[in-house]
C-alpha positions in Angstrom: 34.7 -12.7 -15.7 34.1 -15.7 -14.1 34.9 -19.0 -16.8 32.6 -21.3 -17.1 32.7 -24.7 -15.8 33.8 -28.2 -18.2 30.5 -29.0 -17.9 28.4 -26.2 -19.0 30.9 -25.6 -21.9 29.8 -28.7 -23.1 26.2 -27.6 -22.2 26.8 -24.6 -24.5 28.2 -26.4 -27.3 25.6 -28.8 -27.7 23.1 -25.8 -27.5 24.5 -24.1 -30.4 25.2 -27.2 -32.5 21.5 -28.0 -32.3 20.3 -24.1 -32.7 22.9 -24.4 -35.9 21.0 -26.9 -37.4 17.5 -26.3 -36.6 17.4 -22.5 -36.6 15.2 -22.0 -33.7 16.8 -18.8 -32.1 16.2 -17.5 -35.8 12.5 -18.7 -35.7 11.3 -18.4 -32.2 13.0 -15.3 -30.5 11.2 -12.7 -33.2 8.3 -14.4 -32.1 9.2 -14.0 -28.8 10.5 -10.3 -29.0 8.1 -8.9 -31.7 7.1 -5.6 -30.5 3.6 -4.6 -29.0 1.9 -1.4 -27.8 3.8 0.1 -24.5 0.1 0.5 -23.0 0.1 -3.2 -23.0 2.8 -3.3 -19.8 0.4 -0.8 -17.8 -3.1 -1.8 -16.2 -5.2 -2.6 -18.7 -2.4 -5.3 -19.8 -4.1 -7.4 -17.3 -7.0 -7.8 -20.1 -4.3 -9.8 -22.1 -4.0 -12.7 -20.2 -6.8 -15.1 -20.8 -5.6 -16.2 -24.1 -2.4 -17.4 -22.5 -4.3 -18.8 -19.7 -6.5 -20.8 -22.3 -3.3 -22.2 -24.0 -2.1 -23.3 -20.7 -5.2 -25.1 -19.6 -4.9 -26.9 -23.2 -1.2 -28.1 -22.4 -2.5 -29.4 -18.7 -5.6 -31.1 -21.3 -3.3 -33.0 -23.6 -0.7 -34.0 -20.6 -3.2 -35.5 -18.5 -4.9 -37.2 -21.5 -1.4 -38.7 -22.3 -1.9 -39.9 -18.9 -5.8 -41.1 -19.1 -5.4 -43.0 -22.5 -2.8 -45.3 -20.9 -5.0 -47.0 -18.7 -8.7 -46.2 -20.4 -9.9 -49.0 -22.6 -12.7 -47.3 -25.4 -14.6 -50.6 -25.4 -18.1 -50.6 -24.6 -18.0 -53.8 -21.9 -14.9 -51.9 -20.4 -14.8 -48.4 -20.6 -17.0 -48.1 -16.8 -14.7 -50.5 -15.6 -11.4 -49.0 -16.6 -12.9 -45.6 -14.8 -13.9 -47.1 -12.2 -10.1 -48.3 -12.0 -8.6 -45.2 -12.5 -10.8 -43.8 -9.8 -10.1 -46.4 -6.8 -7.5 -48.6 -8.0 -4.0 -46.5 -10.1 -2.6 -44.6 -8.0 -3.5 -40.8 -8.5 -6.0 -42.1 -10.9 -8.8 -39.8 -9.6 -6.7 -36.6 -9.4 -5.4 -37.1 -13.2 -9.3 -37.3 -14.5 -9.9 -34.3 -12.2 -7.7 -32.4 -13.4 -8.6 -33.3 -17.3 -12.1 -32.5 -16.2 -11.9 -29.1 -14.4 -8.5 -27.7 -17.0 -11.3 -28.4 -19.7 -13.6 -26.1 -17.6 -11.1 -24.0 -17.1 -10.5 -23.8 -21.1 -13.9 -23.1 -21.6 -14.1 -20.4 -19.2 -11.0 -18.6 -20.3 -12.0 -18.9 -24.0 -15.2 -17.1 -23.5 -14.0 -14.8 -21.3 -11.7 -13.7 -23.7 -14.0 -13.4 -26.5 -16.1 -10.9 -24.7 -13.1 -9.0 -23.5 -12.1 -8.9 -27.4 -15.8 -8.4 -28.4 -16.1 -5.9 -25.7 -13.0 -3.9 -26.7 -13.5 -3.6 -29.9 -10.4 -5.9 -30.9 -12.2 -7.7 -33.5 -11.5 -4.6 -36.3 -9.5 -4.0 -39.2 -7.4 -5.5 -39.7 -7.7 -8.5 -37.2 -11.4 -10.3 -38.7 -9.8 -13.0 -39.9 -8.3 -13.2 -36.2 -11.7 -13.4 -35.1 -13.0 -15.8 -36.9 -10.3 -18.4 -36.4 -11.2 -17.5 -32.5 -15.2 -18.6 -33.3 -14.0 -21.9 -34.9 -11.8 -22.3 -31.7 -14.8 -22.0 -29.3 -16.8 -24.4 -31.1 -13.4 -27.0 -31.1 -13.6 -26.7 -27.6 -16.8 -27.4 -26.9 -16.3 -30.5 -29.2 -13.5 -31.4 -26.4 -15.9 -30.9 -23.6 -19.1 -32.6 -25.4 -17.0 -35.4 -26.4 -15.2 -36.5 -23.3 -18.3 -36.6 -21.5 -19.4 -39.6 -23.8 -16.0 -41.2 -23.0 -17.3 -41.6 -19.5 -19.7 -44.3 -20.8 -22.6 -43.3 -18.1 -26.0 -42.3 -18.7 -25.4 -38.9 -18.8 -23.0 -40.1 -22.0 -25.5 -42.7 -23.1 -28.3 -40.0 -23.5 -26.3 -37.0 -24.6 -25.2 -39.4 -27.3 -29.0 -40.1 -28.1 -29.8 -36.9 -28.0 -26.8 -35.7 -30.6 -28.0 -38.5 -32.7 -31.7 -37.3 -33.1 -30.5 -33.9 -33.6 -28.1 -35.2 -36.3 -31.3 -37.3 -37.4 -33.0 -34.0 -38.3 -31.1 -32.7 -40.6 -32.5 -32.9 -44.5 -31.6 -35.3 -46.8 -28.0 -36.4 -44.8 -29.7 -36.7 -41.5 -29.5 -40.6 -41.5 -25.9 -40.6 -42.7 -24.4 -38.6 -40.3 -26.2 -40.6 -37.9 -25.0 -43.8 -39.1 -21.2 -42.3 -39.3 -21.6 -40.7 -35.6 -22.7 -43.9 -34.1 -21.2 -46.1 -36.1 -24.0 -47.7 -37.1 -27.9 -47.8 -36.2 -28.2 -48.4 -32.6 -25.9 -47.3 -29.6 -22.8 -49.6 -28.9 -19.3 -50.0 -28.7 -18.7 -48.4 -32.2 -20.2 -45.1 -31.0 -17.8 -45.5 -27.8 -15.0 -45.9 -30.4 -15.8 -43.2 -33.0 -16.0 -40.8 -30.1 -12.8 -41.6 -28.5 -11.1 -40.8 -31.9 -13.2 -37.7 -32.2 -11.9 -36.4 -28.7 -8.3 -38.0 -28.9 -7.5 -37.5 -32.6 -9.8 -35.2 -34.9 -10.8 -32.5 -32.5 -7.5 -32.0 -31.3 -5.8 -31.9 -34.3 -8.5 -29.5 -35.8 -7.5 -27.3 -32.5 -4.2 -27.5 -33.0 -4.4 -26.1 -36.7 -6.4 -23.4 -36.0 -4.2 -22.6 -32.9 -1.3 -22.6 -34.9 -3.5 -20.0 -37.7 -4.7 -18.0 -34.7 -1.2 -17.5 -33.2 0.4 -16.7 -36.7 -2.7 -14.3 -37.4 -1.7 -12.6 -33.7 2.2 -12.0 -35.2 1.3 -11.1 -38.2 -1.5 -8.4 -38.3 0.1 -7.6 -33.6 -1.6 -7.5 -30.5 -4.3 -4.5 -30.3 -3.6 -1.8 -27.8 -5.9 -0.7 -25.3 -8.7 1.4 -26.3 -9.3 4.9 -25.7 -12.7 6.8 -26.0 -12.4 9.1 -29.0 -10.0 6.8 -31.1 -11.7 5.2 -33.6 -10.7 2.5 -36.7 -10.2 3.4 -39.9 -9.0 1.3 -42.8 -7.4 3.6 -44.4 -5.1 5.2 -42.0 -5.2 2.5 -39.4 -2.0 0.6 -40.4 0.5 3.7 -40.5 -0.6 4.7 -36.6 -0.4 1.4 -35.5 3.3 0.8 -37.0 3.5 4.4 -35.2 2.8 2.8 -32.0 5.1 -0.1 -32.5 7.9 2.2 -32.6 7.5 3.2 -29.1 6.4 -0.3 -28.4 8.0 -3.1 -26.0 9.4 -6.6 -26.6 6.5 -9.3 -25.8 9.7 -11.1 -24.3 8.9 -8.6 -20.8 6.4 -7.2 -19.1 3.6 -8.2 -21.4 4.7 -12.2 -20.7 5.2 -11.8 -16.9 1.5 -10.8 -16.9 0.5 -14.2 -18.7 2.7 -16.1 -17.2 1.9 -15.1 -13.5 -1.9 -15.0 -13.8 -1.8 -18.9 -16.1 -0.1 -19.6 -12.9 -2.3 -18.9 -10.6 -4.9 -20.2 -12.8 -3.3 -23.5 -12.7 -3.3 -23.4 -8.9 -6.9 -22.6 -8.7 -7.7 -26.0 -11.2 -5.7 -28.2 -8.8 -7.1 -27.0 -5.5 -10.4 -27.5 -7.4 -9.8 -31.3 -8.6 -8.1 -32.1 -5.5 -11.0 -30.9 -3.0 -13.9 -32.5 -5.3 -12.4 -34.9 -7.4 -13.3 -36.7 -10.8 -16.7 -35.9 -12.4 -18.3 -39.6 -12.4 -19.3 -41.7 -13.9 -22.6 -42.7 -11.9 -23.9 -45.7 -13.3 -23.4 -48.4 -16.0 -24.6 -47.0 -19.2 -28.3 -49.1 -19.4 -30.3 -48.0 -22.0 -33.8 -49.2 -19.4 -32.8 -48.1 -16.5 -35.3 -46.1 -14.9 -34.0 -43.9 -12.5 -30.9 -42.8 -14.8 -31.7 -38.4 -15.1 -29.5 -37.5 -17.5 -28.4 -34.0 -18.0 -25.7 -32.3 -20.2 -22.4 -31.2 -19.3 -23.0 -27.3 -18.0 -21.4 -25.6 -21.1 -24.8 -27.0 -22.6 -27.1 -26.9 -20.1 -28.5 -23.8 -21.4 -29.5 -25.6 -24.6 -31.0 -28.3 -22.5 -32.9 -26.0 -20.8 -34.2 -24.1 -23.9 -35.7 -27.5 -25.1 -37.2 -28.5 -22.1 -39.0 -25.0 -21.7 -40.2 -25.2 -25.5 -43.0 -26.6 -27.6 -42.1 -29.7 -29.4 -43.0 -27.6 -32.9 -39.6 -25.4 -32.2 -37.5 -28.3 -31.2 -35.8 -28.6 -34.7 -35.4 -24.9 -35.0 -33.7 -24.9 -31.6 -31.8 -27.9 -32.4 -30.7 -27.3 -35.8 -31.4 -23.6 -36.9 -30.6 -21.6 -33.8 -27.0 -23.0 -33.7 -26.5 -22.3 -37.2 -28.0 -18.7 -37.0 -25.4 -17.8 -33.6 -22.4 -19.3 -35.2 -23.5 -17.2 -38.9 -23.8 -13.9 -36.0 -20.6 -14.4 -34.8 -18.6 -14.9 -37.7 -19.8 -11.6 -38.8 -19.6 -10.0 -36.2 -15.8 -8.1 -37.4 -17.3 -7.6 -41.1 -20.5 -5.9 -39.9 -18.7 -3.8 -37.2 -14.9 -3.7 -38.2 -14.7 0.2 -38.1 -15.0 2.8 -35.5 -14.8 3.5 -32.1 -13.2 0.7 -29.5 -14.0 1.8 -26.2 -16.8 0.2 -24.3 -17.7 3.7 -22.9 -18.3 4.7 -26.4 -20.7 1.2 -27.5 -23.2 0.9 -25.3 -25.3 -1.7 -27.7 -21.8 -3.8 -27.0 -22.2 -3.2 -23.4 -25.9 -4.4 -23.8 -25.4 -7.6 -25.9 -23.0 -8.8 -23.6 -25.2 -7.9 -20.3 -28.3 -9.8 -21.8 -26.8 -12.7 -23.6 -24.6 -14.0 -20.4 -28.5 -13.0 -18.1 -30.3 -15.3 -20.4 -27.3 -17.7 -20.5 -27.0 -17.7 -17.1 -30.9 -18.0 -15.8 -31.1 -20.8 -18.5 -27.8 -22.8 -17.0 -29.1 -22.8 -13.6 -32.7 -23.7 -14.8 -31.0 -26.7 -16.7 -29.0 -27.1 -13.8 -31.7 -27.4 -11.1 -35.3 -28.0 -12.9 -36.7 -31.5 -11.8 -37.0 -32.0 -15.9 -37.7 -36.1 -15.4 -39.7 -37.6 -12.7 -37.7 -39.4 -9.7 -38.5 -42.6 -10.8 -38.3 -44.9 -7.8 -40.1 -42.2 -5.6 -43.1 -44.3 -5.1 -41.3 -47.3 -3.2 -38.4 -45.2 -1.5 -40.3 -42.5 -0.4 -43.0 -43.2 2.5 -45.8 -41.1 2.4 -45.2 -39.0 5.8 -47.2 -40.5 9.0 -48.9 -36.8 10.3 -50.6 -37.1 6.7 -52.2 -40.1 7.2 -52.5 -41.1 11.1 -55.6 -39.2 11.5 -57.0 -40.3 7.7 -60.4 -42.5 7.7 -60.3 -46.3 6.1 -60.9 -44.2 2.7 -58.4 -41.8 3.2 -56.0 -44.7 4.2 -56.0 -47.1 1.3 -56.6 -43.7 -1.3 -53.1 -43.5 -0.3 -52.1 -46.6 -1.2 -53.3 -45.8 -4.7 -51.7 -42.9 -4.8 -48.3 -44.6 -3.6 -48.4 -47.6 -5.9 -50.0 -45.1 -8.9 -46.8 -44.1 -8.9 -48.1 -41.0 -8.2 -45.0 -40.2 -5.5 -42.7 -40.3 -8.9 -43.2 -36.6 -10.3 -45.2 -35.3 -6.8 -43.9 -34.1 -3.4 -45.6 -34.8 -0.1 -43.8 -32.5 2.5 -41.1 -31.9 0.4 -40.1 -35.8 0.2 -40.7 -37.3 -3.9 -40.4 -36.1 -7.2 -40.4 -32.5 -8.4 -41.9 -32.6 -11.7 -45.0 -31.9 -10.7 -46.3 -29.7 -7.4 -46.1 -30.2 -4.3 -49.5 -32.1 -2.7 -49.0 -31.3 0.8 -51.8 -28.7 0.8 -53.6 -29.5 -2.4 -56.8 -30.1 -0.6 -57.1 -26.7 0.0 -56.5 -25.3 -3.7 -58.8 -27.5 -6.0 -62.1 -29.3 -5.3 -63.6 -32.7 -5.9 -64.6 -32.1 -9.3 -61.1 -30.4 -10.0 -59.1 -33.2 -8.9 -61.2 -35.8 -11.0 -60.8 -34.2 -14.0 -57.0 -33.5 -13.5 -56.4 -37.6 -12.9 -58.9 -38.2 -15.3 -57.6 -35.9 -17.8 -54.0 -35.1 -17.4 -52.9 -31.3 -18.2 -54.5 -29.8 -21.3 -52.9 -29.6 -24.7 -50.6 -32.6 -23.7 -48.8 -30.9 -21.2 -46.8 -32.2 -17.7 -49.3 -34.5 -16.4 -50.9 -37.3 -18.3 -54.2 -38.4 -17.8 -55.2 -41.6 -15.8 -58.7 -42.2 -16.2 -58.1 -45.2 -18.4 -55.4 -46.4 -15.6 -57.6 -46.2 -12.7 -60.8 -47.5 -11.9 -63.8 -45.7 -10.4 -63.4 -47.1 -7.0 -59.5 -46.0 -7.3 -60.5 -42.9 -8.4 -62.9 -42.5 -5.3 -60.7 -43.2 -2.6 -57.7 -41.6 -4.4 -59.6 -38.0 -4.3 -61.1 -38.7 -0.9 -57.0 -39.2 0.2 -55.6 -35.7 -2.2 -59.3 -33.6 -0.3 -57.6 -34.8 3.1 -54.1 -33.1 2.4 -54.4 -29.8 3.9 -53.8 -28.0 7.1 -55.4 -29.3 9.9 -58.9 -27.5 11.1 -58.6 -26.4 7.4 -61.9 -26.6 5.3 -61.0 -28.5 1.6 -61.4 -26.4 -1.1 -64.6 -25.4 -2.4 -66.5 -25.3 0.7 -68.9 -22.1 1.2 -68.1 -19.4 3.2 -71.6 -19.0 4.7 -71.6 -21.5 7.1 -74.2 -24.3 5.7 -78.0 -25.0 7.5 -78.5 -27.9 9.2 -78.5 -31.1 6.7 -77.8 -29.6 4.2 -74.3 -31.0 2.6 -71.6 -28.3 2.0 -71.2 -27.4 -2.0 -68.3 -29.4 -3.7 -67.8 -31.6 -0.5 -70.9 -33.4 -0.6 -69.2 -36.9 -1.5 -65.8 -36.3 0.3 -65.4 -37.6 3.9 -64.3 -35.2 6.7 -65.0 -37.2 10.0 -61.2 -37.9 10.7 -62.7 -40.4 13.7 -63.8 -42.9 11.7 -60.0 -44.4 11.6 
């Protein structure tokens, strides 16, 4: 046998001194080589491997914040600026924040995904609830993460999400104004909210994670890793625990297979994240954090936008239920999820309702995100001076036609309306709407806004009647050319005698 070199000898020694003393071969390698099912090492072990991923992506989290807090200042005159800095000025700056960014994506992704591969399977039961549980209180710690660091960018997106939190917080009986005050640090948006969040998302969140981590992994030793289901094998308290240390005695070390599996697909995992934050970088921030600007559209980070999207789509009578309740009632669901179910068969062949939660709730999750994601929610505020109103609209108008679109520029009427395709998108598209209402229907809709105080508000007390006039005389002129405007009779009229709701409007498109 070869002998070892001075050097490692020495290597050695020190190695066992410190294992003398600190007892970590005696702690960590039954942790490592605890036993677990052999199924685990064939196919289905693959299923295994998003909790590990989700651990590494919180490792890359808490390295690169290491990183971020060195050079970020959580000060409300200097918290842009020092982003701004670490985007364009410290070297690798912008990779480090995209990488914090997309590894907290990552986390979230992984998390969920594993929850509905444990929901899915059944792995939930007797006698791993408690398992369970600790895992619900996770998800919600790590949407604290992502919810929080998005207000560290100090942009309005942050600025508003914080606004919003804070009237939602504002709703709640009796402590509503308290938790307000504590959240923001006092009654108005500044540099105390800035610094209460940074110690939420630096110190108290990650702490809380940590704990339950440590809970959640102990929980995983303790009560072992569930083995892949079978159709026909169900749970059952009472015999469940004598099969299981059964199947342990045939099992393998976790210290094998099982790990390779983890370790190879958090590996590529990782991969995937850099490629990601290398190719599109940092995630903002856009602008300065100004409570008037008018063009700022905030939206939510996308782990929320469904929520966003479910309050937008409301009535204003559901928003507290929506905001307070409904949170409330999904976190109660989950959390008794294993007591409710915790017996039985495993196999999603064998629980179809399973099958059909999952299926709907990622659908409505899904169609909601990409409405939150894409619906023109807020008007394009500075539509009306940087859009021009297209020159084939108006080069064959008359004098009335001509300055009814000035009204309808300076109206800001361009702000939530579309001609061709070029202005807001809160409201329709105009292009054509001379051919779908008539005189009288476009009065009444400036006049009186959308019923039931809807979309559109009404203008009649912001417009006279001249303005009203030529503005309908412009909106009867947007259609199709050789089109008649809407509300003209199909029967083609005797002569002098004025077509039916056109009487007023001007057609002659010589009289420019």
């Amino acid at each position: 046998m070869k002998q070892d070199s001075p050097m490692m000898q020495h290597l050695k020694h020190a190695a066992a001194w410190c294992d003398h003393r600190l007892g970590i071969s005696e702690v960590w390698l039954p942790m490592m080589r605890h036993p677990v099912p052999k199924s685990v090492e064939g196919p289905m072990g693959w299923w295994y491997v998003f909790g590990s991923a989700s651990l590494t992506f919180l490792m890359i989290q808490i390295l690169t914040g290491i990183g971020l807090a060195m050079v970020y200042v959580p000060s409300a005159s200097e918290a842009y600026e020092s982003l701004l800095y670490l985007d364009y000025e410290q070297p690798l700056g912008w990779f480090l924040r995209a990488l914090h960014y997309y590894a907290g994506s990552g986390m979230v992704v992984m998390v969920l995904v594993h929850m509905t591969q444990v929901f899915l399977q059944g792995a939930y039961k007797y006698p791993r609830e408690l398992t369970w549980v600790v895992g619900v209180f996770l998800l919600l710690c790590v949407l604290g993460m992502f919810f929080s660091g998005q207000i560290l960018r100090w942009d309005p997106d942050a600025y508003w999400g914080l606004a919003v939190a804070g009237s939602m917080a504002g709703r709640v009986p009796f402590l509503g104004p308290v938790i307000v005050h504590t959240l923001l640090g006092g009654d108005i948006i500044g540099g105390e909210s800035l610094s209460r969040f940074f110690t939420l998302h630096v110190f108290v969140i990650p702490g809380a994670l940590l704990g339950l981590l440590a809970v959640h992994l102990w929980l995983v030793l303790r009560c072992g890793v569930s083995k892949p289901p079978r159709p026909g094998e169900s749970v059952d308290p009472r015999t469940y625990d004598a099969e299981y240390e059964q199947e342990l005695k045939n099992g393998v070390p976790f210290l094998g297979e099982a790990m390779v599996k983890d370790m190879l697909f958090s590996a590529l995992a990782t991969i995937v994240v850099v490629l990601i934050a290398s190719i599109l970088g940092p995630k903002g921030p856009t602008d300065p954090p100004l409570p008037t600007m008018g063009g700022a559209n905030p939206r939510p980070e996308w782990p929320f936008l469904w929520i966003f999207a479910m309050l937008a789509l409301s009535p204003r009578d559901v928003e507290t239920f929506i905001m307070l309740v409904f949170p409330v009632v999904v976190i109660v669901i989950l959390v008794l999820v294993p007591f409710v179910s915790n017996r039985g068969e495993r196999s999603p062949s064998r629980r179809p309702v399973a099958v059909l939660v999952v299926i709907v709730t990622y659908t409505a999750l899904g169609v909601l995100t990409y409405l939150g994601a894409t619906a023109p929610w807020s008007p394009k505020m500075h539509a009306w001076t940087g859009d021009a109103i297209p020159v084939s609209m108006v080069e064959r108008s008359n004098v009335s036609e001509l300055v009814g679109s000035t009204v309808f520029q300076y109206k800001n009427c361009r702000n939530c309306h579309a001609l061709d395709g070029i202005g807001g998108r809160r409201g329709p598209d105009l292009t054509d709407v001379g051919t779908r209402l008539t005189r009288d229907q476009l009065i009444d809709q400036v006049s009186n806004g959308t019923p039931g105080g809807g979309l559109m508000p009404a203008f009649g007390k912001q417009i006279t009647p001249a303005e009203m006039t030529i503005l309908v005389d412009f909106l009867v002129s947007l259609r199709p050319e050789g089109t008649k405007p809407a509300g003209w009779a199909t029967p083609e009229p005797s002569l002098g005698e004025a077509p039916p709701q056109a009487a007023a409007s001007t057609d002659d498109r010589d009289e420019t």
